[in-house]
C-alpha positions in Angstrom: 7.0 1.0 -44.1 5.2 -2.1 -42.6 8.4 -2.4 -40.0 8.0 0.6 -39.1 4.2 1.0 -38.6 4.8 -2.1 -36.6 7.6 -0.8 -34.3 5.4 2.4 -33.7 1.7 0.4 -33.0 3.9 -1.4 -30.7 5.8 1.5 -28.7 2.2 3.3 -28.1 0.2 0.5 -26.9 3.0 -0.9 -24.2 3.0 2.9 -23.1 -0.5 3.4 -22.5 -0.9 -0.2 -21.1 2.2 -0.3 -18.4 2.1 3.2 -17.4 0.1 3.5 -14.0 -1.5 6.9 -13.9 -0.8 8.1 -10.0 0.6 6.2 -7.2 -0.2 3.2 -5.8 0.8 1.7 -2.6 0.7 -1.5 -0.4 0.9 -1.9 3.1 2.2 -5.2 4.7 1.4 -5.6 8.4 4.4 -7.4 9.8 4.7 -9.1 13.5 7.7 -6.9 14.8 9.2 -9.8 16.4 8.4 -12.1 14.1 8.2 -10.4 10.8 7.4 -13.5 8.6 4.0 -13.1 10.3 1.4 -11.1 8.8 -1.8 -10.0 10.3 -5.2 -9.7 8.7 -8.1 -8.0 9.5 -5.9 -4.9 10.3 -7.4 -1.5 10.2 -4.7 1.0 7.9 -5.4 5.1 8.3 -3.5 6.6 6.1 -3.0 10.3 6.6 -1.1 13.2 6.8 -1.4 15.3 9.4 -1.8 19.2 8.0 -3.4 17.7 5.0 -6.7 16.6 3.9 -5.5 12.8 2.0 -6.9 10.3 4.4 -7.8 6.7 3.6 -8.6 4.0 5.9 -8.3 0.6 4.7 -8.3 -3.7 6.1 -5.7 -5.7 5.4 -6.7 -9.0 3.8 -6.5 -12.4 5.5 -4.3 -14.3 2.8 -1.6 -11.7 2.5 -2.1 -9.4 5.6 -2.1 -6.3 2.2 -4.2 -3.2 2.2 -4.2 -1.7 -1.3 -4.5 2.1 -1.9 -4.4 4.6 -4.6 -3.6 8.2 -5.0 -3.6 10.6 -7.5 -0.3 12.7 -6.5 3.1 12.0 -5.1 2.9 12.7 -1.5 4.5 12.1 2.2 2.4 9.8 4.1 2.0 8.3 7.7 0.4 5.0 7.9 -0.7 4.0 11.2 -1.8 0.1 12.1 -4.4 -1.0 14.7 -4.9 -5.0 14.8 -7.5 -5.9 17.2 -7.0 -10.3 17.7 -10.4 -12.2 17.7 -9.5 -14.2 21.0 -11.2 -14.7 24.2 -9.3 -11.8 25.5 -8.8 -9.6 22.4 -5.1 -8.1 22.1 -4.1 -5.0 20.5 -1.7 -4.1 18.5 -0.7 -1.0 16.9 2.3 -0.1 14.5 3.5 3.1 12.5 5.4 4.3 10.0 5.8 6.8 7.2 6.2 6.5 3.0 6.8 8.7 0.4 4.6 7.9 -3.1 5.8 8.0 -6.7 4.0 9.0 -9.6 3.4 5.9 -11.7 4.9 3.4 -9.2 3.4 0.9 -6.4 5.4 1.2 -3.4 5.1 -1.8 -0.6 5.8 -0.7 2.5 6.1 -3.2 5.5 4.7 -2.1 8.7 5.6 -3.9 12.0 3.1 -3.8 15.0 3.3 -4.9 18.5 1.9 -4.7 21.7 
């Protein structure tokens, strides 16, 4: 009875602690020709056009990540604007589209250019 009581505790708690409820998802910003380059400080829209889900997010300066969460499964399209800080700023822009899963975190690598 004490095995099993065990066994049980455990099965419910690992369940309710791993499972994440919705999707999550993280965007990389990528150089396109150099793709081991990431950019911070990059503006992420996240929409779809004939829908109302939009987010709008920065990417962060370690990583070049923007983090987002949703509540359903869905077909997005990210779009990518990084704007450089130099004397004479350059932009870049990149897009692309992803498809969320319920319960999962999807990275999705975006490449920008000029």
């Amino acid at each position: 009875i004490t095995i099993c009581a065990v066994l049980i505790s455990t099965l419910f708690s690992s369940c309710a602690e791993d499972e994440l409820d919705g999707c999550g998802l993280t965007v990389v910003v990528k150089d396109a020709k150099n793709p081991s380059k990431k950019y911070g400080n990059a503006t992420v829209n996240i929409s779809k056009e004939s829908g109302s889900v939009k987010r709008t997010g920065k990417t962060d300066e370690a990583n070049g990540e923007a983090y987002f969460f949703f509540d359903n499964e869905a077909i997005l399209d990210i779009f990518v604007t990084h704007v450089s800080e130099d004397e004479m700023p350059v932009t870049r822009t990149g897009k692309s589209t992803v498809r969320l899963k319920h319960g999962e975190v999807v990275v999705k690598d975006v490449l920008i250019q000029l």
